[in-house]
C-alpha positions in Angstrom: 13.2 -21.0 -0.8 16.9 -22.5 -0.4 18.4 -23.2 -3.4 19.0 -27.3 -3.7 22.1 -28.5 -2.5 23.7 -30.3 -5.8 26.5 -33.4 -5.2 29.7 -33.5 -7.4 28.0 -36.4 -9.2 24.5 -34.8 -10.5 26.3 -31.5 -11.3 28.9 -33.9 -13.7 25.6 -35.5 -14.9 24.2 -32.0 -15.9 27.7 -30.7 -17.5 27.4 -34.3 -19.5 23.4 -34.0 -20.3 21.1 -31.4 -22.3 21.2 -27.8 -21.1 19.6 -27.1 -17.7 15.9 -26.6 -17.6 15.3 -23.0 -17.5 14.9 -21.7 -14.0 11.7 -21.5 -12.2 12.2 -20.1 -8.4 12.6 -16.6 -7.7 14.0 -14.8 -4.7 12.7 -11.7 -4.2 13.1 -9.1 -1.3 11.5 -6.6 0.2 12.6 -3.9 3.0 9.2 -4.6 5.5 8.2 -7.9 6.9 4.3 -8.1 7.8 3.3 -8.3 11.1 1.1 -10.8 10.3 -0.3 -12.5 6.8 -4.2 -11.4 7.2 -5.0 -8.4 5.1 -8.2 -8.1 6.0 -7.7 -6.8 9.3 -4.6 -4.7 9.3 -3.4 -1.6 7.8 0.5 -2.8 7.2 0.7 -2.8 3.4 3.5 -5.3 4.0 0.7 -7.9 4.1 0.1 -6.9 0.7 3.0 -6.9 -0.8 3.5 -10.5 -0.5 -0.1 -11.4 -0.7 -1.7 -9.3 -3.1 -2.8 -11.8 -6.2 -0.5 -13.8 -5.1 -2.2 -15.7 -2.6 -5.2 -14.0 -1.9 -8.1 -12.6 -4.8 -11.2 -10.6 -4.9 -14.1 -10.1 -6.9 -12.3 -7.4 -8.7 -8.3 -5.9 -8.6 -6.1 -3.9 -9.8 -4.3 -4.2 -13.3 -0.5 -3.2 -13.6 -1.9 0.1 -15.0 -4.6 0.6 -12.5 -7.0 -0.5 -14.0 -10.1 -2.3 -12.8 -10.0 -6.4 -14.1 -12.0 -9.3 -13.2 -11.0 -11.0 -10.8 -12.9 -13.9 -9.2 -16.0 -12.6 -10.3 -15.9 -12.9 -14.0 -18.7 -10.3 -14.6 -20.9 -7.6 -13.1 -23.8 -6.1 -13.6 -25.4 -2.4 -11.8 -29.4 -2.1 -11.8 -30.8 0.7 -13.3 -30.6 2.3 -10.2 -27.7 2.3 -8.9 -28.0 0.2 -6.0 -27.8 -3.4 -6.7 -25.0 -5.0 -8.3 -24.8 -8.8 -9.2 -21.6 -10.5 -9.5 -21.4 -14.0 -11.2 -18.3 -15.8 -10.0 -16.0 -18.2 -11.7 -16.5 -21.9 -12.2 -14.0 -24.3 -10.5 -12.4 -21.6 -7.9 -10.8 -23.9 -4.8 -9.3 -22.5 -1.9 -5.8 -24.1 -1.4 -7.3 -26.0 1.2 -9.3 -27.7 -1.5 -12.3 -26.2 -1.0 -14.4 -25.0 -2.8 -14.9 -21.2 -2.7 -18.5 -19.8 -3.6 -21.0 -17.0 -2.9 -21.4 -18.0 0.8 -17.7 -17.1 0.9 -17.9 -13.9 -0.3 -20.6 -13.1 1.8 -18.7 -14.1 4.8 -16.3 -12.2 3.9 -17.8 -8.8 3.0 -20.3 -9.3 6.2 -17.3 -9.6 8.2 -15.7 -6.7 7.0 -18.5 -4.5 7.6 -19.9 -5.6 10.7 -19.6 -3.3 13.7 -16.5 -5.7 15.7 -15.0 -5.7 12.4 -10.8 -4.7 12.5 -10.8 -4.7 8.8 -8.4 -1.2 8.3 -10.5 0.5 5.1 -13.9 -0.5 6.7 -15.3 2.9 5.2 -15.0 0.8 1.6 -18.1 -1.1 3.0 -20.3 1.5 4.2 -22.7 1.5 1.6 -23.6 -2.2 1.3 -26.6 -2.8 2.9 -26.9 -6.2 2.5 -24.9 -9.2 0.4 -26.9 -12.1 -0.4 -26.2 -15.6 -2.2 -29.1 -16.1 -4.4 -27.1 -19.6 -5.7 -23.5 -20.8 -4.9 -22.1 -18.9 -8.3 -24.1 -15.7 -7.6 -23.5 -12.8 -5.3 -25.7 -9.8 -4.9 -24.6 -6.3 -3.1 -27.6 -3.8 -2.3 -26.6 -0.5 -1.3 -27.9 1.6 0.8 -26.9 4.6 -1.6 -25.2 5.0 -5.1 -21.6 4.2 -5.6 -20.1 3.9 -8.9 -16.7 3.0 -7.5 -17.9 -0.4 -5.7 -15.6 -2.4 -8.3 -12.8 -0.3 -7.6 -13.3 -0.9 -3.9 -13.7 -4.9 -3.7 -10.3 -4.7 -5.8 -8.3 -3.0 -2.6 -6.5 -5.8 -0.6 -8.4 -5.3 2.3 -11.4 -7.1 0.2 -9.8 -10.3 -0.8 -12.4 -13.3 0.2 -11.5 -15.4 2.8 -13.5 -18.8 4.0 -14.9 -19.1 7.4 -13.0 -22.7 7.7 -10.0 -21.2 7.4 -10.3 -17.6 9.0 -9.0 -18.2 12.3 -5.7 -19.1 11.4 -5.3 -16.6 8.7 -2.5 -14.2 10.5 -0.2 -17.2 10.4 -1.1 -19.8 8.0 -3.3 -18.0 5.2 -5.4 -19.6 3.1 -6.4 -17.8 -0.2 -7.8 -18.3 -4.1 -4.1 -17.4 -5.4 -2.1 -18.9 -8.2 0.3 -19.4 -4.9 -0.5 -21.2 -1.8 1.5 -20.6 1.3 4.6 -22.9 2.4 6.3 -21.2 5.6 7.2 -18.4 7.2 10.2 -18.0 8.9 9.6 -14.6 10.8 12.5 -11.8 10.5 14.0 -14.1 7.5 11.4 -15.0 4.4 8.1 -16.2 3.3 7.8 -18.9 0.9 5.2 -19.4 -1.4 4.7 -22.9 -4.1 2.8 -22.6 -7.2 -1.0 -24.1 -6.3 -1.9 -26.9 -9.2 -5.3 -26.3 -8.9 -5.3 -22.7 -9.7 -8.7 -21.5 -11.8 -6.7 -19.6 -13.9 -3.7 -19.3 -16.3 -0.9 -21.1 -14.2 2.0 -18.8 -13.5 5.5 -19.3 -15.2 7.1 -19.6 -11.8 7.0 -22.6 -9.6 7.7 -21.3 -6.2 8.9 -17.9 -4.8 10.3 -16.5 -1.3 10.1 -13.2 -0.1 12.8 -12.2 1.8 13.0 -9.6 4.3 16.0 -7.2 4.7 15.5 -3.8 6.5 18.4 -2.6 6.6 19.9 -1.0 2.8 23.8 -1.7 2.9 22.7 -5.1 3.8 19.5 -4.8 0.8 23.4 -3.3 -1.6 25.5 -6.4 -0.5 22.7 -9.1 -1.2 22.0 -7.7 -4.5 25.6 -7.3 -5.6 26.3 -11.0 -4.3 23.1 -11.8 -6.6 21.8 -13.7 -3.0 18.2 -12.4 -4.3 16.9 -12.5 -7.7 15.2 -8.8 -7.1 14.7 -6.3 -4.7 11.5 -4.8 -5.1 11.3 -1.2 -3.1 14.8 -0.8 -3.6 15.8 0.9 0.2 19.0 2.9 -1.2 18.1 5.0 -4.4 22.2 6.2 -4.0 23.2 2.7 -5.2 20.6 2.9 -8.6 23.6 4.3 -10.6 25.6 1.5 -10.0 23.4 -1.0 -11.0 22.6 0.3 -14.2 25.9 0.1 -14.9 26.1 -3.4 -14.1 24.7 -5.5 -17.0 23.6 -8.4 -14.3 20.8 -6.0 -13.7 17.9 -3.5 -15.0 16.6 -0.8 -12.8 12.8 -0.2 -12.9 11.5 3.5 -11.7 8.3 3.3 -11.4 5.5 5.5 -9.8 3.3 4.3 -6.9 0.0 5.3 -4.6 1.9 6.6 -1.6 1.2 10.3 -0.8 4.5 10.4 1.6 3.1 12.9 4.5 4.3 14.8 7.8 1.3 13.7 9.5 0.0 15.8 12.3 -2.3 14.8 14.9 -5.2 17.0 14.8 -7.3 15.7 18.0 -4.3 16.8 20.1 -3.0 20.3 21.1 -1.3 21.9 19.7 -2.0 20.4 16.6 -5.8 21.2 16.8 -4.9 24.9 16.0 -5.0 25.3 12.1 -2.1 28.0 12.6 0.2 25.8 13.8 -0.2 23.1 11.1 0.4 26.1 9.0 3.1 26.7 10.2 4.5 23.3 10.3 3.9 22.7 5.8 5.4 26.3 5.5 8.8 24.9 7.7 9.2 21.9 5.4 11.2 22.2 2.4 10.2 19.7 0.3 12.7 19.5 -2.2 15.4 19.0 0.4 13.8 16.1 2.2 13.7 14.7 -1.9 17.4 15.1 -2.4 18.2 14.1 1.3 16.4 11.2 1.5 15.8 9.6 -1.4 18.4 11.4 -3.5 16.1 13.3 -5.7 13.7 10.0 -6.3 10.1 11.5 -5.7 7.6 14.4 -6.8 6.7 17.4 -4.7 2.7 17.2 -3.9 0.6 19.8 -2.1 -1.8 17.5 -1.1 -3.1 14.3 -0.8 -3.7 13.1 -4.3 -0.9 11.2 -6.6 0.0 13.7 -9.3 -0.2 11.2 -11.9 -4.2 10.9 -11.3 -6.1 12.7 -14.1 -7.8 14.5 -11.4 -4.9 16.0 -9.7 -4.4 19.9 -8.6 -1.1 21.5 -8.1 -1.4 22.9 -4.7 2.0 23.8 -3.6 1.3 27.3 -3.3 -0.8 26.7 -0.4 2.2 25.8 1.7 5.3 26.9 0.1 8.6 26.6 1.7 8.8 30.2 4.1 10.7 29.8 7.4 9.9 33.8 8.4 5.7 32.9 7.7 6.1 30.2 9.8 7.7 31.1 13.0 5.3 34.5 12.9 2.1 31.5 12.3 3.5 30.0 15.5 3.7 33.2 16.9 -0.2 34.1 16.0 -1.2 31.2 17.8 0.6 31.5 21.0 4.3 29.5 20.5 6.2 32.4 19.8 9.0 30.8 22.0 8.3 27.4 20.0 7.0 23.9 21.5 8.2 20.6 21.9 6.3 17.1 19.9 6.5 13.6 19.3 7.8 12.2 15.7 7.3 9.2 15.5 8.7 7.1 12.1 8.3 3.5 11.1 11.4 1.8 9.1 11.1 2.9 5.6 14.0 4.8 4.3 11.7 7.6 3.8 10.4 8.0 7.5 14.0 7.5 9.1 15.8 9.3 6.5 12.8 12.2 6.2 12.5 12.4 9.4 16.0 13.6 10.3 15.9 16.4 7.5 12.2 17.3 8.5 13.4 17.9 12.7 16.0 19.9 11.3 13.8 22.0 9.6 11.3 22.2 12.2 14.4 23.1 15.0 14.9 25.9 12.6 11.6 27.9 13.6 11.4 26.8 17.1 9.8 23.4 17.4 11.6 20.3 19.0 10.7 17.1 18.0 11.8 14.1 19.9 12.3 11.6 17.3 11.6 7.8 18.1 12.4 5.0 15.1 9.3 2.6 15.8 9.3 -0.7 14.2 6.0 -1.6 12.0 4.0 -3.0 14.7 5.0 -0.7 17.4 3.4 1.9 14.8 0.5 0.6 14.0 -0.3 0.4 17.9 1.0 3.8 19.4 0.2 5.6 16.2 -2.3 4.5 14.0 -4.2 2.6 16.3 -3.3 4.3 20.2 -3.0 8.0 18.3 -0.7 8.4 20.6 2.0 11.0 18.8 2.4 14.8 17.7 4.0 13.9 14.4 5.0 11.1 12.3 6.4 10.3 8.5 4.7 7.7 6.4 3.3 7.3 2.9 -0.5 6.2 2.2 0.0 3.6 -0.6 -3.7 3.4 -1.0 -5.4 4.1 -4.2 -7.3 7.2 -4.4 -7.6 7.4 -0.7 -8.6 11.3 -0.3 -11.6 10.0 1.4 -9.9 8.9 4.6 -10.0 12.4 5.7 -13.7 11.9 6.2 -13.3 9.4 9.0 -12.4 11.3 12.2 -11.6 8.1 14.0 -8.5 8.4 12.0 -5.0 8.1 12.7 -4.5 12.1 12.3 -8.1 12.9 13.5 -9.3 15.3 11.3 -13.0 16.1 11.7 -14.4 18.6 9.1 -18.0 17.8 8.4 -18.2 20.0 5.3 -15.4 17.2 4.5 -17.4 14.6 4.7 -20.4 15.6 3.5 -18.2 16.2 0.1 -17.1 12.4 0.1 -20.3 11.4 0.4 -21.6 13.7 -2.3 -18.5 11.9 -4.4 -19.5 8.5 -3.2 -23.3 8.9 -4.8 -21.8 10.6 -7.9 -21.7 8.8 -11.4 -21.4 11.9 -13.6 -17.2 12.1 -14.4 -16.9 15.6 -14.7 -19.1 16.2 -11.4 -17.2 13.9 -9.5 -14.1 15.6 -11.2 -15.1 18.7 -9.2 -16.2 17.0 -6.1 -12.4 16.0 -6.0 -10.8 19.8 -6.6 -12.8 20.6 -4.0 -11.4 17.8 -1.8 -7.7 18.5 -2.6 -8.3 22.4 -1.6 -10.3 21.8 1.3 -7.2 19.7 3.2 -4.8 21.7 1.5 -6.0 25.1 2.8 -7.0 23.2 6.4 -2.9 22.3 6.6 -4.5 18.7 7.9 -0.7 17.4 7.2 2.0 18.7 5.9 2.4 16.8 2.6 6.0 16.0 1.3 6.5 13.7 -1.8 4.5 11.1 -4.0 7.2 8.4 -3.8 8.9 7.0 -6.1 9.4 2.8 -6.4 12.9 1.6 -7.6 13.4 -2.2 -8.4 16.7 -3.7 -9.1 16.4 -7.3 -10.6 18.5 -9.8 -12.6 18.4 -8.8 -16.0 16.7 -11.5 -17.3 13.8 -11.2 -15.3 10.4 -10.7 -16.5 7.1 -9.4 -16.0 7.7 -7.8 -12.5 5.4 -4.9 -11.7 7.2 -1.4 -12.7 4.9 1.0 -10.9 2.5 0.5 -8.1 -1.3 1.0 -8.5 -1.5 -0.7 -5.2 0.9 -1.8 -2.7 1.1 -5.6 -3.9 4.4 -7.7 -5.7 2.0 -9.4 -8.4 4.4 -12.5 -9.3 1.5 -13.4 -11.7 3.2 -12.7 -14.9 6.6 -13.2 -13.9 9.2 -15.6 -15.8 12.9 -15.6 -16.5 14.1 -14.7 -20.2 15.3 -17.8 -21.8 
């Protein structure tokens, strides 16, 4: 939001008056614009980042530790059998359109999310609801068509915020939430400005409004910061500059920990990356530890597949694909590219994919295999990669929670189809028992890891710089969101 412009006279008037009322606007920025502003039908976790609690809610969501809160429903309850689960919702919950938002919403919502035209990205989250019914306007009832104990956990992802049918059609530009935030403007390639809704349900939050601003590139994200033109920089682009700032007492540096398994993905439906040698070949080039230091100047932890080390149910897998440049090139050899090949890597914006990916074609050149590297702007990716599968090789980092299960859907970006795979996540999915679904999930971890379906680099890392007398902003990231909820300026 632009700051005021204040005359001579009313800045006299405040010098002469009581002390300034203590500030109530924030500026914060982020490196990756959304492509659009419905998260319900996109994978771009820059949707979430400005909308995640903010404007939109779900039933459940995600805690600043990860945990699993209420969110618009205030309670749940699971039938004896597993397969019906009653939400009661909250009284007095308005859209920001001003109406009201009740069971029939939700069951919009989660119908439309499921049903078989449906673009929502994490559709597999739905799979096992068999029906959602609206026995009264403050009650909402889920049969499934199997067991899944981690239903709560999966109406708290972003991709399950309700939505209204009034409003749905006009959602990618002018969204419409539950939020303690409504939506002002969007000014695409600059910001996104958000206003404090009055008729929020719940505890109103300290700040008044907020803009997101959008700034790609990091010497610019540096000289914006420095010049205190943004209040925060959340995803900090440069980890080099981090030193510098907390050495400046106009700031505080937050390290926090995130979701995002950051991964050479390989595209498995497509030769010659449908040979599990190769892929081998490919996680034994990478040096891990280099690609760290390189390009995010030591900021990240080594993983060896794709689950966050910080999960209580994490294995250390790194000897299945340690760093050996003489294994790979004879791998490459044992599958018929003893002469090398030339592939596709195709890397969105983040630091980590531009910055990775330079270090990683390096690596790769070193055993034989050419990559033709093409920078790709969010929405170019999402169509020629995620959506088209049209590449060898690309860089990015799945900020999902607990997302292992994606390499059950071989409609997937990478295209892994392994039905021993997914008969293990559905084996997970009707688990309750922890220390059987415990195993269900070693299992998992090994099964990728020893398939080579990626070549897995980094957990990454999540630097904020902010004005020191900020407070309340998120630290690490459960999900991908920018929860302004609890966020306030010391006095």
């Amino acid at each position: 939001m632009r700051r005021p412009f204040l005359s001579l006279a009313a800045a006299a008037a405040l010098v002469a008056g009581p002390a300034a009322a203590q500030q109530s606007d924030l500026t914060i920025a982020l490196q990756l614009e959304p492509p659009h502003l419905d998260p319900t039908s996109a994978a771009a976790g820059a949707i979430d980042s400005v909308l995640y609690a903010n404007v939109f809610e779900g039933l459940t969501r995600f805690g600043a530790d990860g945990g699993i809160l209420p969110g618009l429903a205030e309670r749940w309850e699971v039938s004896d059998d597993g397969l019906t689960y009653t939400f009661d919702l909250r009284d007095g919950v308005t859209f920001h359109d001003g109406t009201a938002m009740n069971a029939e919403d939700v069951k919009f919502t989660l119908d439309r999310a499921r049903a078989e035209d449906s673009a929502n990205a994490q559709k597999a989250l739905f799979e096992d609801i068999a029906e959602v019914t609206a026995p009264d306007p403050q009650t909402v009832r889920i049969t499934l068509s199997q067991p899944n104990g981690a239903l709560p956990f999966n109406l708290a992802w972003g991709d399950a915020v309700i939505v209204a049918p009034e409003s749905i059609d006009a959602i990618k530009q002018a969204p419409v939430g539950t939020g303690p935030f409504r939506f002002e403007e969007w000014v695409q390639g600059d910001r996104i400005e958000l206003a404090r809704y009055a008729d929020y349900w719940g505890e109103a939050p300290a700040l008044e409004a907020a803009t997101f601003k959008f700034i790609s590139d990091p010497t610019a994200a540096f000289a914006a910061m420095m010049a205190q033109d943004i209040d925060a920089f959340a995803g900090y682009p440069a980890p080099e500059n981090l030193p510098q700032f907390e050495a400046d007492p106009r700031f505080q540096v937050l390290v926090g920990s995130t979701e995002g398994e950051t991964i050479l993905a390989m595209n498995n439906g497509q030769p010659p990356f449908d040979n599990a040698l190769v892929r081998a070949a490919v996680a034994h080039a990478i040096n891990r530890q280099d690609i760290i230091d390189g390009a995010m100047f030591g900021l990240g932890t080594p993983i060896g597949t794709h689950f966050a080390p910080h999960n209580p149910d994490y294995l250390d897998l790194m000897d299945f694909s340690p760093f050996d440049p003489e294994k790979a090139r004879a791998l490459l050899a044992e599958a018929g590219f003893a002469d090398g090949f030339t592939t596709t890597l195709k890397l969105p914006p983040p630091s980590y994919a531009r910055r990775g990916g330079e270090i990683v074609g390096a690596q790769l050149r070193a055993v034989g295999i050419e990559t033709e590297i093409t920078n790709l702007e969010w929405a170019q990716w999402l169509e020629e990669v995620f959506r088209g599968k049209d590449f060898g090789l690309t860089i990015v980092s799945h900020t999902e929670p607990a997302d292992i299960n994606i390499y059950a859907r071989p409609d997937y970006y990478f295209q892994y189809d392994n039905p021993d795979f997914q008969a293990l996540m559905k084996e997970l999915s009707a688990t309750s028992d922890m220390a059987a679904r415990t195993e269900l999930l070693h299992q998992a971890q090994r099964m990728i890891a020893e398939d080579h379906v990626n070549a897995y680099l980094f957990q990454l890392a999540f630097p904020t710089v902010a004005d020191a007398r900020l407070r309340g902003l998120w630290e690490n990231q459960p999900t991908q969101a920018t929860d302004l909820t609890g966020v306030s300026w010391a006095e």
